[in-house]
C-alpha positions as CSV (number, residue, x, y, z in Angstrom):
1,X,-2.6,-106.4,19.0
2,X,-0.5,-103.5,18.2
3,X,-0.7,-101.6,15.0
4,X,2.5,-101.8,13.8
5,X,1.9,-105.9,14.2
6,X,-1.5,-105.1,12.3
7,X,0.1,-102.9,9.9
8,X,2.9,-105.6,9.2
9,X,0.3,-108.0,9.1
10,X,-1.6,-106.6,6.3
11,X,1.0,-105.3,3.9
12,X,1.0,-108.3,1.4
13,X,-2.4,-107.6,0.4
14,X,-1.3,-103.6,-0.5
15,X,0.8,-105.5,-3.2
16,X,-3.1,-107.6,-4.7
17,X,-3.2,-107.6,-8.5
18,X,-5.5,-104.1,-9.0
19,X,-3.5,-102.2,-7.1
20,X,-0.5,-103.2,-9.3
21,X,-2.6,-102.0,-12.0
22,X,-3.7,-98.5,-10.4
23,X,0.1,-98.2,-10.0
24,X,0.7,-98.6,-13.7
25,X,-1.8,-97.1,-15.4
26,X,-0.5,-94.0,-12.9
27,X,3.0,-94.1,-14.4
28,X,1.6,-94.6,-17.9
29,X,-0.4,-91.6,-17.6
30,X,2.4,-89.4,-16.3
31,X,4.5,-90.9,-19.0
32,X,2.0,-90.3,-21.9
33,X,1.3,-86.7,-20.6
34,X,5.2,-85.9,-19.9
35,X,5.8,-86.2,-24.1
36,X,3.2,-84.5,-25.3
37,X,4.7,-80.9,-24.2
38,X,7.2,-81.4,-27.2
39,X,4.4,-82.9,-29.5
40,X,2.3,-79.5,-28.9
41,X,5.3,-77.6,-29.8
42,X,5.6,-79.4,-33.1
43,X,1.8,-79.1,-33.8
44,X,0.9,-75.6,-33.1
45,X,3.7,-74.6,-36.0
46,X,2.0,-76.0,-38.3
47,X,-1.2,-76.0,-36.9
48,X,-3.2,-73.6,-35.4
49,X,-4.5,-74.1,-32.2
50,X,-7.9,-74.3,-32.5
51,X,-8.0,-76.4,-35.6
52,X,-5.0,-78.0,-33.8
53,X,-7.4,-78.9,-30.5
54,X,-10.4,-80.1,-33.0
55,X,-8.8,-82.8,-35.3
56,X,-6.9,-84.3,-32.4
57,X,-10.0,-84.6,-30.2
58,X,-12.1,-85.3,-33.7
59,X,-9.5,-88.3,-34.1
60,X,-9.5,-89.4,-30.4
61,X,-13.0,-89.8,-30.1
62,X,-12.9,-91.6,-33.1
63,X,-10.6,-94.2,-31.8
64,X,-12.4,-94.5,-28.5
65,X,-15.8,-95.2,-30.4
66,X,-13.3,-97.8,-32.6
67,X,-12.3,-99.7,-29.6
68,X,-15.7,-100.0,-27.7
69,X,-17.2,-101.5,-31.1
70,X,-14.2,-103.8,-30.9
71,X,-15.1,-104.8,-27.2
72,X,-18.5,-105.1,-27.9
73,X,-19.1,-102.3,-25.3
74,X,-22.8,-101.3,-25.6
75,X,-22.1,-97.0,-25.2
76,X,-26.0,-96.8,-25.1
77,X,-25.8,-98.1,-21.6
78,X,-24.5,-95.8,-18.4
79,X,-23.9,-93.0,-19.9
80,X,-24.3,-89.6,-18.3
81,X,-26.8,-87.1,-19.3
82,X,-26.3,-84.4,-22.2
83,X,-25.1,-81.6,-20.1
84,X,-23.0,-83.2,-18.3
85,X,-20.9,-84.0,-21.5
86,X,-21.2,-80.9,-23.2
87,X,-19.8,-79.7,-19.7
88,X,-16.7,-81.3,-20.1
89,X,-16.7,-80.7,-24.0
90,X,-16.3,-77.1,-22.9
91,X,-13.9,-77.4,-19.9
92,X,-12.1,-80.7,-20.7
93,X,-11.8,-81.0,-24.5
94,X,-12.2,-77.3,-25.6
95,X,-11.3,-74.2,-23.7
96,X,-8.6,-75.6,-21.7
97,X,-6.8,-77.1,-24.7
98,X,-6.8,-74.0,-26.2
99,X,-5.8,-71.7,-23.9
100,X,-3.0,-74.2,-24.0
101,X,-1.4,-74.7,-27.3
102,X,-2.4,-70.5,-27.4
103,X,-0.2,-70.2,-24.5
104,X,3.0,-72.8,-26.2
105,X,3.0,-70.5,-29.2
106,X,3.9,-67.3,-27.1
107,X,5.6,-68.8,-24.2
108,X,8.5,-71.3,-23.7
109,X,7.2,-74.8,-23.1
110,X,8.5,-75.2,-19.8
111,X,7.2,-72.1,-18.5
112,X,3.7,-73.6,-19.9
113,X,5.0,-77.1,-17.9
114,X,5.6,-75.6,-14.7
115,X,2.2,-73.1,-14.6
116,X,0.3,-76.5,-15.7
117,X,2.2,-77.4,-11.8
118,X,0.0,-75.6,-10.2
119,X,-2.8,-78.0,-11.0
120,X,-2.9,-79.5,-8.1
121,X,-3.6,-76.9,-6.1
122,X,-6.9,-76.3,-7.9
123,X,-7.8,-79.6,-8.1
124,X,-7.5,-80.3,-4.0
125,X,-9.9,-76.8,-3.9
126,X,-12.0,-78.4,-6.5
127,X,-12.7,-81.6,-4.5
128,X,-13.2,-80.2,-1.3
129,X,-16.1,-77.9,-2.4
130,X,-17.1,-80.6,-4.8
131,X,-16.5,-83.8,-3.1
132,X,-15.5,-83.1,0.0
133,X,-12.5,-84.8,0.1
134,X,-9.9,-83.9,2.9
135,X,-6.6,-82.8,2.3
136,X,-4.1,-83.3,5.0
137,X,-1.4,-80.6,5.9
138,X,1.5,-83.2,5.0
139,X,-0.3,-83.4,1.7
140,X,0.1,-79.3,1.2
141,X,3.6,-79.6,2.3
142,X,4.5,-81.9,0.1
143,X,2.8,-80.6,-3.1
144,X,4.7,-77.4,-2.0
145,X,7.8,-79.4,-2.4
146,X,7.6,-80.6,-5.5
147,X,6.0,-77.2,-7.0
148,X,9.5,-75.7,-5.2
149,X,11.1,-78.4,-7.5
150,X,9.3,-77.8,-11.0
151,X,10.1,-73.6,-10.6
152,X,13.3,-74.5,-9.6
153,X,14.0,-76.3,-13.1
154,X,12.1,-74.2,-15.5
155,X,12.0,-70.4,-13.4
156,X,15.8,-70.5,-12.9
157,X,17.0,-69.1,-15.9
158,X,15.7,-65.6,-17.6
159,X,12.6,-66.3,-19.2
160,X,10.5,-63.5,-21.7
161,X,7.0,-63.6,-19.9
162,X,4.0,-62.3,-21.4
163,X,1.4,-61.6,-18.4
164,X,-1.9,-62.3,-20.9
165,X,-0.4,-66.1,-21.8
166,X,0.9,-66.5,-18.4
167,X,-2.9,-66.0,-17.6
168,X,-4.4,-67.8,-20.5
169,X,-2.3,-71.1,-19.2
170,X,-3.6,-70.6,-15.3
171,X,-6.7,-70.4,-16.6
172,X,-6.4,-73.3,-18.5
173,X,-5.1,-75.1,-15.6
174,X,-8.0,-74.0,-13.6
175,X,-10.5,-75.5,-16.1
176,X,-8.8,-78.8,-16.1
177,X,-8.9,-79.3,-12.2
178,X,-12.4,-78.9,-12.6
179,X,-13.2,-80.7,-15.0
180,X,-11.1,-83.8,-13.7
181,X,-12.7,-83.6,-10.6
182,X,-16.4,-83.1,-12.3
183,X,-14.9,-86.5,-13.9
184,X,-14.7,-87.9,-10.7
185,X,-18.4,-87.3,-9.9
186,X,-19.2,-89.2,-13.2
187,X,-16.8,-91.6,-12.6
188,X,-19.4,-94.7,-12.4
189,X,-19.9,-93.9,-15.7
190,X,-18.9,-96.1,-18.7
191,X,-15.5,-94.0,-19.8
192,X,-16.6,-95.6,-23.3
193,X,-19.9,-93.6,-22.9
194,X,-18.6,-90.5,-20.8
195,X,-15.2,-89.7,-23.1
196,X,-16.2,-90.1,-26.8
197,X,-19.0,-88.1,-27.1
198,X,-18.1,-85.3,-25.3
199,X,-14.8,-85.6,-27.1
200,X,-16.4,-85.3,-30.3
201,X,-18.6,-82.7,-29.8
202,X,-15.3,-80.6,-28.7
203,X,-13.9,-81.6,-31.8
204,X,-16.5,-80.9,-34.2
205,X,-17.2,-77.5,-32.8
206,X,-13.5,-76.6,-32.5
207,X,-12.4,-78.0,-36.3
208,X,-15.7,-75.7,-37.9
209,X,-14.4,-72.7,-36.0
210,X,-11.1,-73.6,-36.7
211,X,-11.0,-73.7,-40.4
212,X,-13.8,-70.7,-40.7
213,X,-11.6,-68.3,-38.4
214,X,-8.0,-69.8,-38.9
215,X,-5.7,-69.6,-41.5
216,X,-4.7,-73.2,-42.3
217,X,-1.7,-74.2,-44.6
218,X,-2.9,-78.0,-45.5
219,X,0.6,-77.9,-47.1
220,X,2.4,-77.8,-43.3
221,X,-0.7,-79.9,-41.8
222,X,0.2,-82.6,-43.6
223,X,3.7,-82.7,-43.5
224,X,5.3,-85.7,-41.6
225,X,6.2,-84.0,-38.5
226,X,2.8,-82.3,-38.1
227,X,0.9,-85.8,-38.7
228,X,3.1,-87.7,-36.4
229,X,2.5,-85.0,-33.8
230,X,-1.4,-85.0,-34.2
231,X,-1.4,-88.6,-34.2
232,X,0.5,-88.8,-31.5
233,X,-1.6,-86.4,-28.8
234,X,-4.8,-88.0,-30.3
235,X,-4.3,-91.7,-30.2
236,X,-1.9,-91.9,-26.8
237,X,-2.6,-87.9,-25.6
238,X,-5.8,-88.3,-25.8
239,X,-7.9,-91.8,-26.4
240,X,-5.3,-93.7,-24.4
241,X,-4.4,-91.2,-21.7
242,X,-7.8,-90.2,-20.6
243,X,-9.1,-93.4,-20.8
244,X,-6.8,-94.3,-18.0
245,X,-7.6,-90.9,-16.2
246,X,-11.2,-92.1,-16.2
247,X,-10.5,-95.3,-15.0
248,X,-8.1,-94.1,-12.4
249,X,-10.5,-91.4,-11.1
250,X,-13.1,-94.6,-10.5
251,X,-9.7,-96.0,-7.9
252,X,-8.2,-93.0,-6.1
253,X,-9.2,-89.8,-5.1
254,X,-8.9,-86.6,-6.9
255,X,-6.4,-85.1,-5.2
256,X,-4.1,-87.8,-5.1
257,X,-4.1,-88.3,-9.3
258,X,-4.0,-84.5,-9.0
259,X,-0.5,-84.5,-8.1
260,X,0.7,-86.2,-11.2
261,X,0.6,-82.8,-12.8
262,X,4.0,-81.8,-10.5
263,X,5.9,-85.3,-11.9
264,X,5.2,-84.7,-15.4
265,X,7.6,-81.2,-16.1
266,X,9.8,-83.4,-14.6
267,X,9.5,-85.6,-17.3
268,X,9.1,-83.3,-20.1
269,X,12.6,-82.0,-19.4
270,X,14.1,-85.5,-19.5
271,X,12.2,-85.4,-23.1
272,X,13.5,-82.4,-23.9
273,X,17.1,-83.3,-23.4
274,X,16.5,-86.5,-25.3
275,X,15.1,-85.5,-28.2
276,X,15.0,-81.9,-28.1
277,X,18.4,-81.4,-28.1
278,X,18.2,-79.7,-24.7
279,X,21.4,-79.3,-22.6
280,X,21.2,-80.9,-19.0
281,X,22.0,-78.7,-16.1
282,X,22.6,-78.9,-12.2
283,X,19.4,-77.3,-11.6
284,X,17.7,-79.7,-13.8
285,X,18.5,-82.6,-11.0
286,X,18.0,-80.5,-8.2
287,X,14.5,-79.7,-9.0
288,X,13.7,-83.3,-10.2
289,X,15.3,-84.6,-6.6
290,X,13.1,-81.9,-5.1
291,X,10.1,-82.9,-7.1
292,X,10.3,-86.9,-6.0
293,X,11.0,-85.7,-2.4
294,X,7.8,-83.9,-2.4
295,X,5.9,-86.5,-4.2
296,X,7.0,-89.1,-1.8
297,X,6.4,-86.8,1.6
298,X,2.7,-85.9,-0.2
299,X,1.7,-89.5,-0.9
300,X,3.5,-91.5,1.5
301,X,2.5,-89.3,4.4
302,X,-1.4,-89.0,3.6
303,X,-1.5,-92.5,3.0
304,X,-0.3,-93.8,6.4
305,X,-2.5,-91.3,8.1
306,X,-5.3,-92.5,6.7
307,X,-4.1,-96.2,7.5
308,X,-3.9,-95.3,11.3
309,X,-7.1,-93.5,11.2
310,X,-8.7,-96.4,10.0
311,X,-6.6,-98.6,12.2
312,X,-7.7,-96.6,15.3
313,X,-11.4,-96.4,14.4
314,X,-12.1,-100.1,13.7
315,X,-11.6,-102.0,17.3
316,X,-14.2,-98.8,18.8
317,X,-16.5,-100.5,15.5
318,X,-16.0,-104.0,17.1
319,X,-16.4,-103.0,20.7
């Protein structure tokens, strides 16, 4: 039998009920994380950023804890050791978030978008050492693509750079690729036992420091805007969104969910010209067409050489 017959044999099953839901909890990641560029931008002027980073990851641990005692989910059981949550406090929920919202209050958000691109590039680094997970040329090619397509939409016109925020958001970008493929590592891990506490221990820390080092006017922290904002990257940013990373990390591999990082300044530009008031230009669609050409080429092309590699390797199994 051939393995194009084999191939067309088997492609109903690609289509099975979980995979359906890898697919969407994908896209609802990407479109979670690809709105809250323009809810950080409303936050950090009213908040500052390390009180900002606190109560939203005081909140979503919350609300994770919340809906485990609604499930009945016992967090006592599978849970990973101490450090290895207080690891991701620091790189996950802490530093990384602040070197973030620091780097939105100096620097225009889609400059912030498309260094927060490079992600992927760290991440496949990340799980190779870590994991040892392969990354195919094809796969390079087409994460330099769509990278080619997110500078294209937010490098084109004249941007004010400051080199120390330009570094704080790399390095924020580095510190999230590790820690989401650390995740990966725990991913056997009840996400109900793994995400809260290490959220909340973030939190805590970050809120204290906050209010003790910051200067906090409750008056604009409490204003509509800044509530709706905070409430926003906590309850969908953060307790929703990284639930589904967890899950997804437990499905696919890391460099694959990796590569969402290129789709969503793609998105955050759409957001932007919705409700930011943001003019649409040519470049805009170019680099969006360049981005989905590069996704596809990345994903598409891995994924059928790993199908003929397994194809190949299985009748040398049964002989």
């Amino acid at each position: 039998m051939s393995i194009v017959t084999r191939r067309f044999m088997t492609w109903p099953f690609r289509l099975r009920p979980e995979r359906i839901a890898v697919i969407a909890a994908y896209a609802a990641t990407v479109g979670i994380w690809g709105t809250t560029w323009l809810a950080i931008r409303v936050s950090v002027n009213a908040i500052p950023p390390v009180t900002g980073v606190g109560l939203r990851f005081v909140i979503a641990g919350a609300v994770l804890y919340a809906a485990a005692l609604a499930l009945g989910v016992d967090v006592r059981r599978n849970r990973p050791p101490l450090l290895a949550i207080a690891l991701l406090a620091f790189t996950m929920f802490g530093l990384n978030y602040v070197l973030t919202y620091a780097a939105e209050m100096h620097l225009a958000s889609g400059l912030v978008a498309v260094l927060y691109g490079t992600l992927p590039f760290f991440v496949f680094g990340f799980a190779h050492r870590m994991l040892g997970e392969r990354v195919t040329r094809t796969t390079i090619v087409g994460t330099l693509l769509a990278l080619a397509g997110v500078a294209v939409i937010f490098l084109a016109g004249n941007l004010q750079v400051d080199a120390l925020y330009v570094g704080a958001a790399l390095v924020a970008t580095a510190f999230s690729a590790f820690a989401n493929v650390y995740l990966k590592r725990l991913a056997d891990f009840d996400p109900f036992a793994t995400l809260p506490p290490a959220m909340l221990l973030a939190g805590v820390l970050l809120t204290a420091g906050g209010i003790a080092f910051e200067h906090v006017s409750w008056q604009l922290a409490v204003s509509p805007a800044s509530l709706l904002a905070l409430l926003y990257l906590a309850v969908l940013g953060s307790a929703v969104a990284f639930y589904l990373n967890h899950w997804l990390l437990q499905r696919i591999d890391s460099g694959t969910f990796g590569l969402s990082a290129l789709m969503i300044p793609v998105l955050a530009v759409g957001v932007g010209i919705a409700l930011g008031g943001e003019r649409f230009a040519q470049r805009d669609l170019i680099g969006g067409l360049l981005v989905l050409t590069g996704m596809w080429f990345a994903l598409r092309r891995s994924t059928v050489e790993k199908s003929q590699a397994k194809i190949e390797w299985e009748p040398e199994r049964a002989a």
